[in-house]
N, CA, C and O atoms as a Tinker XYZ file with bonds, in Angstrom:
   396  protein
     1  N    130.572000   97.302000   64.482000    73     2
     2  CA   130.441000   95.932000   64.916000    64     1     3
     3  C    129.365000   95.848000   65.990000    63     2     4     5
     4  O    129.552000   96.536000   66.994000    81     3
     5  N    127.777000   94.773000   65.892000    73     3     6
     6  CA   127.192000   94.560000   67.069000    64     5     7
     7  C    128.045000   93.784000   67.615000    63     6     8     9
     8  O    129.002000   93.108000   67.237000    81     7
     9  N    127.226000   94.130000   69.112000    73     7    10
    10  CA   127.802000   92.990000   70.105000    64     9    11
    11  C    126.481000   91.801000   70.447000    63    10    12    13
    12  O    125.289000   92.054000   70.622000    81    11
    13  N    126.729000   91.319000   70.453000    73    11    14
    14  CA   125.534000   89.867000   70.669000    64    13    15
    15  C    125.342000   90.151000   72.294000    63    14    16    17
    16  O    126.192000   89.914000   73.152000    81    15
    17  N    124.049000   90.705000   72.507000    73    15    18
    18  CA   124.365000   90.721000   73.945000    64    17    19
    19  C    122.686000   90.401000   74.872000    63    18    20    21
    20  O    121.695000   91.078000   74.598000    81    19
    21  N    122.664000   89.618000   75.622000    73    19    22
    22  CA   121.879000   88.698000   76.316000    64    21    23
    23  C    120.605000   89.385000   76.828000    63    22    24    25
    24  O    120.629000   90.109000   77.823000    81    23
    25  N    119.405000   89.118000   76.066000    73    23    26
    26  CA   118.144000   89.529000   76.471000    64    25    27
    27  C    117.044000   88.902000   77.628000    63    26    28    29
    28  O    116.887000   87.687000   77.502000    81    27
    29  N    116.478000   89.359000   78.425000    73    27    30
    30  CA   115.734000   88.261000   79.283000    64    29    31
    31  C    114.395000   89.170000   79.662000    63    30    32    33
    32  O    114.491000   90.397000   79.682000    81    31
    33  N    113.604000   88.747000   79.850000    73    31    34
    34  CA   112.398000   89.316000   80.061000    64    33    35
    35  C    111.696000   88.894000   81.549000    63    34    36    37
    36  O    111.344000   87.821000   82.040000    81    35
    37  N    111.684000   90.054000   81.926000    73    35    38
    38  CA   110.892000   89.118000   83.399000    64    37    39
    39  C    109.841000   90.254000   84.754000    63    38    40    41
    40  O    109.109000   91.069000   84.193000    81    39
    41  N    109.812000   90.271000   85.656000    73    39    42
    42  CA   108.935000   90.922000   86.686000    64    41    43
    43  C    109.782000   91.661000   87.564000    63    42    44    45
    44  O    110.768000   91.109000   88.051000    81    43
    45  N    109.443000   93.116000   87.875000    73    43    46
    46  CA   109.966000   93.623000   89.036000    64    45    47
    47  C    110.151000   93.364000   90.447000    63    46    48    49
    48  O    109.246000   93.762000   91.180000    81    47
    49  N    110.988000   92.867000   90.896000    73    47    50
    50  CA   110.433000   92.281000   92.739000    64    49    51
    51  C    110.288000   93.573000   93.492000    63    50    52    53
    52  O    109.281000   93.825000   94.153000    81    51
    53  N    111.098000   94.214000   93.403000    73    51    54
    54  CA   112.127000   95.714000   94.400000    64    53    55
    55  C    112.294000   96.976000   93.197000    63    54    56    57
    56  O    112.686000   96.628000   92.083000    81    55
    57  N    112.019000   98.286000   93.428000    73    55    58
    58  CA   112.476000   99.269000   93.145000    64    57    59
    59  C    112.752000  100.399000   94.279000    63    58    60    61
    60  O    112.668000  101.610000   94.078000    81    59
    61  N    113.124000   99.731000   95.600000    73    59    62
    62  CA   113.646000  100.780000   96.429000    64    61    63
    63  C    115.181000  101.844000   96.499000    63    62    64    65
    64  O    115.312000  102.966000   96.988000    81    63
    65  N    115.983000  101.142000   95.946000    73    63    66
    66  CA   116.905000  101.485000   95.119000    64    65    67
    67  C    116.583000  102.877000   94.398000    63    66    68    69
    68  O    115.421000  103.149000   94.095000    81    67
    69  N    117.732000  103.828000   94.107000    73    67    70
    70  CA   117.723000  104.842000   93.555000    64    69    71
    71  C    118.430000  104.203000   91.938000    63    70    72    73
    72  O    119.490000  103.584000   91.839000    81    71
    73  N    117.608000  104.527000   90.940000    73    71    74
    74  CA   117.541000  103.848000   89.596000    64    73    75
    75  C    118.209000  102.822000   89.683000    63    74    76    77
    76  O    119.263000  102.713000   89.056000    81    75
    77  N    117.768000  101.920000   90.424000    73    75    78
    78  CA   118.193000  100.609000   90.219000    64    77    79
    79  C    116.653000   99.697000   90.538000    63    78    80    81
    80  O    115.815000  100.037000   91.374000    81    79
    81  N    116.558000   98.387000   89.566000    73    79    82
    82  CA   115.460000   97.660000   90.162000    64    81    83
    83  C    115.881000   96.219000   89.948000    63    82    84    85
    84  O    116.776000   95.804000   89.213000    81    83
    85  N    114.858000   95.371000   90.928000    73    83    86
    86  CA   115.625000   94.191000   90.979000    64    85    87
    87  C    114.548000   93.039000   90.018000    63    86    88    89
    88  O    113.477000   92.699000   90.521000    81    87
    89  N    114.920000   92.563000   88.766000    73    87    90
    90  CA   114.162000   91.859000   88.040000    64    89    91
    91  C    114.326000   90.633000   87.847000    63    90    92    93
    92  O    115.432000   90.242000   87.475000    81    91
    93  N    113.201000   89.671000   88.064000    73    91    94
    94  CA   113.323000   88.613000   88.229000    64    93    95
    95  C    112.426000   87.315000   87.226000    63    94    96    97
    96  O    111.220000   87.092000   87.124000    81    95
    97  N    113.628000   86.644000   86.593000    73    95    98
    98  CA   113.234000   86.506000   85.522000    64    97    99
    99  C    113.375000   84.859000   85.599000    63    98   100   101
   100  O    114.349000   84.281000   86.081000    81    99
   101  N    112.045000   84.125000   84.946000    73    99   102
   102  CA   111.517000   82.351000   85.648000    64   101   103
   103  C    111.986000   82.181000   83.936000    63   102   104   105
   104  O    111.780000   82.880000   82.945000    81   103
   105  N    112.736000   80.843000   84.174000    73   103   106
   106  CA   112.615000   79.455000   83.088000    64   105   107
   107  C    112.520000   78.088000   83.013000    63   106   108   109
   108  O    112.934000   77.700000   84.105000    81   107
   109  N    112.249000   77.247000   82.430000    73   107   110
   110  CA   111.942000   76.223000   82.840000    64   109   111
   111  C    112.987000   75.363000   82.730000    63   110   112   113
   112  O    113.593000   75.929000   81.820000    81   111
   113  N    113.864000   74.078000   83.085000    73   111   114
   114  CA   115.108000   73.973000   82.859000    64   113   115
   115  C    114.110000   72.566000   83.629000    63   114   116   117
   116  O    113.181000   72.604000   84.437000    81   115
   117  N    115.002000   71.078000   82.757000    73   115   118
   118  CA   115.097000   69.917000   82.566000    64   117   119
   119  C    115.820000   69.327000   83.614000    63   118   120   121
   120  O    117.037000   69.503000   83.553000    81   119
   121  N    115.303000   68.532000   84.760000    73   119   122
   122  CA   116.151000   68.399000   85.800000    64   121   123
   123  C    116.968000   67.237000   85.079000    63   122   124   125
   124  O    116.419000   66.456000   84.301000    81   123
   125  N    118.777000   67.166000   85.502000    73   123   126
   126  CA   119.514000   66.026000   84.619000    64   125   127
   127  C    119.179000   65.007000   84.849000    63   126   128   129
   128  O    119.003000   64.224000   83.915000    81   127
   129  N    118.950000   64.594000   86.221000    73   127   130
   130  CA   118.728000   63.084000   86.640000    64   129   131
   131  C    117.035000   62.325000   86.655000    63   130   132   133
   132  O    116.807000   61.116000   86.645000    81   131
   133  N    116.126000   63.316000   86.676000    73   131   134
   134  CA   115.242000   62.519000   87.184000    64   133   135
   135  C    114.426000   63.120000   85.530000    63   134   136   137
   136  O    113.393000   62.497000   85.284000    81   135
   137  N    114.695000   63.887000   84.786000    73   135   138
   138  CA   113.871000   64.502000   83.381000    64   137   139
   139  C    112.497000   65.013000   84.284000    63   138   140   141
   140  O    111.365000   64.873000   83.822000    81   139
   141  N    112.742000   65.600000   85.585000    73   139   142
   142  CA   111.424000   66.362000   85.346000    64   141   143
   143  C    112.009000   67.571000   85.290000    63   142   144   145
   144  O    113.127000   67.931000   85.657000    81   143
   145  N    110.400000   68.629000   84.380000    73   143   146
   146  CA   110.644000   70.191000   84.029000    64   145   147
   147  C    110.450000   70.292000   85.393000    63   146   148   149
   148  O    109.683000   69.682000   86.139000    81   147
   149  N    111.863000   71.792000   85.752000    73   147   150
   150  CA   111.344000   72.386000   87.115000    64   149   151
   151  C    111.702000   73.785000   86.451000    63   150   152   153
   152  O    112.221000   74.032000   85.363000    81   151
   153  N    111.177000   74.760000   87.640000    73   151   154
   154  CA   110.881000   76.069000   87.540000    64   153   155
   155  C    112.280000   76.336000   87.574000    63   154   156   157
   156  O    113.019000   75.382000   87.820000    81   155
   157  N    112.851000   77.621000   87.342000    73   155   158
   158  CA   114.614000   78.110000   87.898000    64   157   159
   159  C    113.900000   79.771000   88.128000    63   158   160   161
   160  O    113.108000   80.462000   87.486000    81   159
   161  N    114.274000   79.847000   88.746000    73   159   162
   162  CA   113.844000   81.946000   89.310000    64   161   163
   163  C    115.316000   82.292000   89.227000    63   162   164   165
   164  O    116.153000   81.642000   89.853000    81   163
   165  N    115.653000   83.402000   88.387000    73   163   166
   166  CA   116.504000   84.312000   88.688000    64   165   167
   167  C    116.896000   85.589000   88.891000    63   166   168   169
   168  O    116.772000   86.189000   87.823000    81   167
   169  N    117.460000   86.558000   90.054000    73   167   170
   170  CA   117.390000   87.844000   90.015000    64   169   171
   171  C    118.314000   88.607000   89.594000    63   170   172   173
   172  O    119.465000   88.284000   89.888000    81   171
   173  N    118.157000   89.480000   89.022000    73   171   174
   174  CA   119.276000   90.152000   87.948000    64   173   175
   175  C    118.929000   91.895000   88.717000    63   174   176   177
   176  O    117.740000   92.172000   88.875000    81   175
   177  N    119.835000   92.793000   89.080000    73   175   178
   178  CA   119.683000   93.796000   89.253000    64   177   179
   179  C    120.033000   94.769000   87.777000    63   178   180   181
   180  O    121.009000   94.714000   87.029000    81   179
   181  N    118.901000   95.580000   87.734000    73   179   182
   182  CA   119.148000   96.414000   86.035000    64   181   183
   183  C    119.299000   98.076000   86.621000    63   182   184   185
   184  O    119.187000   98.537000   87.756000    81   183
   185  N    119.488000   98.478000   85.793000    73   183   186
   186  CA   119.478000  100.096000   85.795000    64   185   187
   187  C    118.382000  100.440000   85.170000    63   186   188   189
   188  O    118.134000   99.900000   84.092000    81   187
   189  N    117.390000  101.529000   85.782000    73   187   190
   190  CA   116.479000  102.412000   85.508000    64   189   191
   191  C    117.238000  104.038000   85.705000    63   190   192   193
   192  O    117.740000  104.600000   86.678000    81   191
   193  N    117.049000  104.404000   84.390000    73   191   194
   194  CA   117.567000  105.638000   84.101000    64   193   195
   195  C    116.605000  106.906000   84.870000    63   194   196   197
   196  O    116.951000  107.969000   85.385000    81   195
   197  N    115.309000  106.293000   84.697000    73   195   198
   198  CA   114.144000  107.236000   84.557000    64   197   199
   199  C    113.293000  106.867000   86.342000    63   198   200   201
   200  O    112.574000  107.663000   86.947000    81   199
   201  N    113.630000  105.655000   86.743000    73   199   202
   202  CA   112.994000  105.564000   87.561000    64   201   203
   203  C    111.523000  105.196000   87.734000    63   202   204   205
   204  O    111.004000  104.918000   88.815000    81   203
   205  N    110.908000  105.223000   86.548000    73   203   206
   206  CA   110.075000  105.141000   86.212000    64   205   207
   207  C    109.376000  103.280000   85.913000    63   206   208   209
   208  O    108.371000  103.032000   85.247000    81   207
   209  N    110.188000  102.322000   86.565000    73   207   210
   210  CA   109.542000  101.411000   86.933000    64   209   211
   211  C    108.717000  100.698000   88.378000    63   210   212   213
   212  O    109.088000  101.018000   89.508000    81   211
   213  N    108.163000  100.219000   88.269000    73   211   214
   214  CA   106.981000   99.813000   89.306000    64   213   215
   215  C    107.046000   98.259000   89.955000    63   214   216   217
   216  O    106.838000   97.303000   89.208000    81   215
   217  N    107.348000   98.055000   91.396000    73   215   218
   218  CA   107.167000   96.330000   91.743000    64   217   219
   219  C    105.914000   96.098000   90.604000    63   218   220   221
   220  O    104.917000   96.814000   90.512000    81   219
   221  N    106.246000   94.852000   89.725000    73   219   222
   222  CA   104.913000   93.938000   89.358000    64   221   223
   223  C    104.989000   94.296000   87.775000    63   222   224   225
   224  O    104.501000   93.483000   86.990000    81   223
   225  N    105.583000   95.483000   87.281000    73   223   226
   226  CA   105.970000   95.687000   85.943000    64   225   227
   227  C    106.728000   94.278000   85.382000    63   226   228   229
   228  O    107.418000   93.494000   86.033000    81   227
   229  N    106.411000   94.235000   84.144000    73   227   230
   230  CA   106.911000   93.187000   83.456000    64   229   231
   231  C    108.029000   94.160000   81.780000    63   230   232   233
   232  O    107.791000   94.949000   80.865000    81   231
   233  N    109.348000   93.273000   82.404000    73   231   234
   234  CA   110.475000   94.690000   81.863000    64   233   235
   235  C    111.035000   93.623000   80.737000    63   234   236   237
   236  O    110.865000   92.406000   80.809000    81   235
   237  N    111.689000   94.267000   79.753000    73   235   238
   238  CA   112.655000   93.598000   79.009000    64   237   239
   239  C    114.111000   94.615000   79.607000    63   238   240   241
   240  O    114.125000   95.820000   79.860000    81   239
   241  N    115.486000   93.384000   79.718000    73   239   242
   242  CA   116.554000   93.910000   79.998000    64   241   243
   243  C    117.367000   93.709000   79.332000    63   242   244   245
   244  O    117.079000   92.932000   78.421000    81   243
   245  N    118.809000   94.244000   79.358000    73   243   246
   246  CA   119.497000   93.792000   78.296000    64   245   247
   247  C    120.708000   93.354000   78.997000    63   246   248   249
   248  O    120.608000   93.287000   80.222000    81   247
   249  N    121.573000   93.115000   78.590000    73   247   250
   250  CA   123.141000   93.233000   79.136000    64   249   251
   251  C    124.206000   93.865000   78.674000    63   250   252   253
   252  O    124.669000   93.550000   77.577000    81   251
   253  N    124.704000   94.753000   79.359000    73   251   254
   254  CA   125.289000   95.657000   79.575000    64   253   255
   255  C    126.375000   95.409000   80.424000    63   254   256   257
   256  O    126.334000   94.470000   81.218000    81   255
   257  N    127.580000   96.340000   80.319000    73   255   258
   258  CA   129.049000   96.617000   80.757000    64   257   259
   259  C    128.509000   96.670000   82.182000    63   258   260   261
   260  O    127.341000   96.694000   82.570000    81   259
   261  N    130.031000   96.687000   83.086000    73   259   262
   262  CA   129.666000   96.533000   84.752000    64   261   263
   263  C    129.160000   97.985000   84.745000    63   262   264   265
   264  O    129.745000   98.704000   83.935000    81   263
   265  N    128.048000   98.656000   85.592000    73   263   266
   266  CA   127.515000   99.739000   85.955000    64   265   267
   267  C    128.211000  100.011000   87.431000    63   266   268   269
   268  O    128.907000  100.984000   87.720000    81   267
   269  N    127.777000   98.686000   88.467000    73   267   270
   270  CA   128.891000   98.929000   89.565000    64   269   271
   271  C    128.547000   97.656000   89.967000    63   270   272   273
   272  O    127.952000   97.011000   89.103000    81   271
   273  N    128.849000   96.786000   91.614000    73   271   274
   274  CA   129.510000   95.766000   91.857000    64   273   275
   275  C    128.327000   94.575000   91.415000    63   274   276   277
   276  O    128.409000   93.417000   91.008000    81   275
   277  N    127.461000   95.286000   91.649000    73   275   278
   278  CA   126.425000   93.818000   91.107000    64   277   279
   279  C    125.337000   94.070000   89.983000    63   278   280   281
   280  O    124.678000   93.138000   89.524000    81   279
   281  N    125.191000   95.338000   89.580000    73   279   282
   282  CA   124.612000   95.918000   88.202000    64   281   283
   283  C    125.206000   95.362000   86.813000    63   282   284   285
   284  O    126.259000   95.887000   86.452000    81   283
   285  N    124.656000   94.360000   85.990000    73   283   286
   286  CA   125.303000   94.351000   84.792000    64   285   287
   287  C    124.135000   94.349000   83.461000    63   286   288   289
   288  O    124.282000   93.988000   82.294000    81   287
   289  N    123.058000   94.855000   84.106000    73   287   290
   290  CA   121.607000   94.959000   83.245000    64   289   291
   291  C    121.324000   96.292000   83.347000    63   290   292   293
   292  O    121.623000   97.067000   84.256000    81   291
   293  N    120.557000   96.546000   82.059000    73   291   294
   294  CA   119.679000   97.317000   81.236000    64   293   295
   295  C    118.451000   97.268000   81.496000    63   294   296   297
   296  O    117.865000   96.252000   81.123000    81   295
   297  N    117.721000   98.253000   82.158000    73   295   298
   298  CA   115.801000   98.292000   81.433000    64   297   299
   299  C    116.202000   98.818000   79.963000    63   298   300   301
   300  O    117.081000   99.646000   79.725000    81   299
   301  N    115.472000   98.243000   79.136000    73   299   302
   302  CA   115.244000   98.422000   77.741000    64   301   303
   303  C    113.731000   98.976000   77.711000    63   302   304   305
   304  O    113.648000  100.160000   77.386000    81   303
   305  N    112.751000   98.441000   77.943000    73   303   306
   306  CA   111.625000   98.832000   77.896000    64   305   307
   307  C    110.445000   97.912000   78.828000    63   306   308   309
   308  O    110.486000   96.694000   79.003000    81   307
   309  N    109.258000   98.998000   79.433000    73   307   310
   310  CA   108.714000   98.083000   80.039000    64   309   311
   311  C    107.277000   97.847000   79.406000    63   310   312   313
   312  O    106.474000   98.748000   79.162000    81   311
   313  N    107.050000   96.287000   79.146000    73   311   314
   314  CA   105.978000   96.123000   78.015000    64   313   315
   315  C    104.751000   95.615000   79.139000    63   314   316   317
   316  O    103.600000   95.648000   78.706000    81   315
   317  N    104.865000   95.362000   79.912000    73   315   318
   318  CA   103.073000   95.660000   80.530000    64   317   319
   319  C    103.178000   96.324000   81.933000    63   318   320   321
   320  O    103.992000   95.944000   82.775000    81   319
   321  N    102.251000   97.398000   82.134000    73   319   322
   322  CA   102.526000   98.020000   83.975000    64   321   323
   323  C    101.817000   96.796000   84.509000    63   322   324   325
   324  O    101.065000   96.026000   83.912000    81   323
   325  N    102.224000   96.787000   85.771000    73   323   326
   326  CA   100.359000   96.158000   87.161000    64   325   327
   327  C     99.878000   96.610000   86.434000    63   326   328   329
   328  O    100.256000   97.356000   85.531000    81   327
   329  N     98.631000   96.095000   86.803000    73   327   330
   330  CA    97.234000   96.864000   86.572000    64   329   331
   331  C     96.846000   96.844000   88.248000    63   330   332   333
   332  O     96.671000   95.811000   88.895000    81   331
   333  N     96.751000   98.294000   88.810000    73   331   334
   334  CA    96.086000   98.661000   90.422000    64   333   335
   335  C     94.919000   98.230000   90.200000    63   334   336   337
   336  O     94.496000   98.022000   89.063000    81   335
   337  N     94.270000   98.047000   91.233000    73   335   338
   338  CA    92.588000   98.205000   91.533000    64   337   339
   339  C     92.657000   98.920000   92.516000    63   338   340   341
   340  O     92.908000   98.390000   93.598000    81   339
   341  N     92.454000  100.331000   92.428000    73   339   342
   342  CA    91.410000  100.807000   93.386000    64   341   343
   343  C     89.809000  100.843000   93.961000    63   342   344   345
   344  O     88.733000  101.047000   93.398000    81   343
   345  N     90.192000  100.541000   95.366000    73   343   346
   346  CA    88.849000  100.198000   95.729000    64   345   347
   347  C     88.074000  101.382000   96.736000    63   346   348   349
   348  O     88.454000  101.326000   97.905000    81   347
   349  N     87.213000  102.264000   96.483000    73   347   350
   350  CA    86.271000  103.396000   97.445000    64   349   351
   351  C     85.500000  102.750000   98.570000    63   350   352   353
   352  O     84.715000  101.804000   98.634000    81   351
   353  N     85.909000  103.439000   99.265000    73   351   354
   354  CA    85.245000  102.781000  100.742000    64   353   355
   355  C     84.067000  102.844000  100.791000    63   354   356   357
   356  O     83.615000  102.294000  101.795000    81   355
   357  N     83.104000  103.423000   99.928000    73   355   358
   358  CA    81.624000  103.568000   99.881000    64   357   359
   359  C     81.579000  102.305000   99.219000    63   358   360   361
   360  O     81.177000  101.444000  100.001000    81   359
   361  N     81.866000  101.807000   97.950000    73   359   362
   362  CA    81.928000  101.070000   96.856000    64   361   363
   363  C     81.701000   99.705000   97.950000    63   362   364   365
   364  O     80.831000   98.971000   97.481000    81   363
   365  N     82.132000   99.294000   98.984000    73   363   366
   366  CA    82.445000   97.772000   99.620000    64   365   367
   367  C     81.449000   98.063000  100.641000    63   366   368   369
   368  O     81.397000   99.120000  101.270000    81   367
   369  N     80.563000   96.949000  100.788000    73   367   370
   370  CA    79.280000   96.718000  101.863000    64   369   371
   371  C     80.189000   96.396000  102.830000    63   370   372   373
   372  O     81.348000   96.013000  102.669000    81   371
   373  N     79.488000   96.606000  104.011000    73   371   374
   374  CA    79.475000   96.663000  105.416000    64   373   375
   375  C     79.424000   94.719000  105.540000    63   374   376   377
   376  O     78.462000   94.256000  104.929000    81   375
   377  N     79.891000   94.170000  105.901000    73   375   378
   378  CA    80.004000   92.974000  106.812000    64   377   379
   379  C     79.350000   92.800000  107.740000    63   378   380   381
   380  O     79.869000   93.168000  108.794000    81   379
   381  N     77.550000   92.010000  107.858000    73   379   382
   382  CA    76.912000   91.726000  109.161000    64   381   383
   383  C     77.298000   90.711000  109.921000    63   382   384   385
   384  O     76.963000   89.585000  109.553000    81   383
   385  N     77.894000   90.827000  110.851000    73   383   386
   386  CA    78.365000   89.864000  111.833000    64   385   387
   387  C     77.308000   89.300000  112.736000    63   386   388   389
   388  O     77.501000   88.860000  113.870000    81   387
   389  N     76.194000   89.365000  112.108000    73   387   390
   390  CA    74.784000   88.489000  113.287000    64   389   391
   391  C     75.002000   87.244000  113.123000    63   390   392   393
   392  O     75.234000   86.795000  112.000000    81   391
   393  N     74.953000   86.220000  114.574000    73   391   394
   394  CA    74.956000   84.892000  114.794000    64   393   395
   395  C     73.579000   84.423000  115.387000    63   394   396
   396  O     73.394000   83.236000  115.654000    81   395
């Protein structure tokens, strides 16, 4: 038997946590009274097995049994890293400050 169980896709805020990260996942939701679209942000804490996620990763999670008091998500997979820019200190000109 599957279990029908609740997918959400969204951004890393926090991975200071030991395999745990905190993902935070935006939808757009119909305000009742006035019909305007507003934003809704929500944070869901998931389990990382591997540790191997990054603030700014964009994760799919799943839902999952209680892990412990506020864990009830899954990393499933993470479908885009950041992209860093590193920048070389030779690479960036000097700033002339003449007035």
């Amino acid at each position: 038997m599957e279990k029908n169980r609740k997918i959400r896709v969204g951004r890393i805020v926090s991975n200071k946590m030991d395999k745990t990260v905190v993902v935070q996942v935006e939808s757009l939701r119909r305000h009742p009274l006035y019909h305007k679209v507003i934003r809704h942000v929500s944070k869901f804490k998931a389990h990382d097995e591997d540790n191997s996620c990054n603030v700014g990763d964009m994760v799919r999670i799943v839902e999952t049994r209680p892990l412990s008091k506020d864990k009830r998500w899954k990393v499933v997979e993470i479908i885009q890293k950041k992209e860093t820019v590193e920048a070389v200190k030779d690479e960036l000109e000097p700033v002339n400050q003449e007035k």
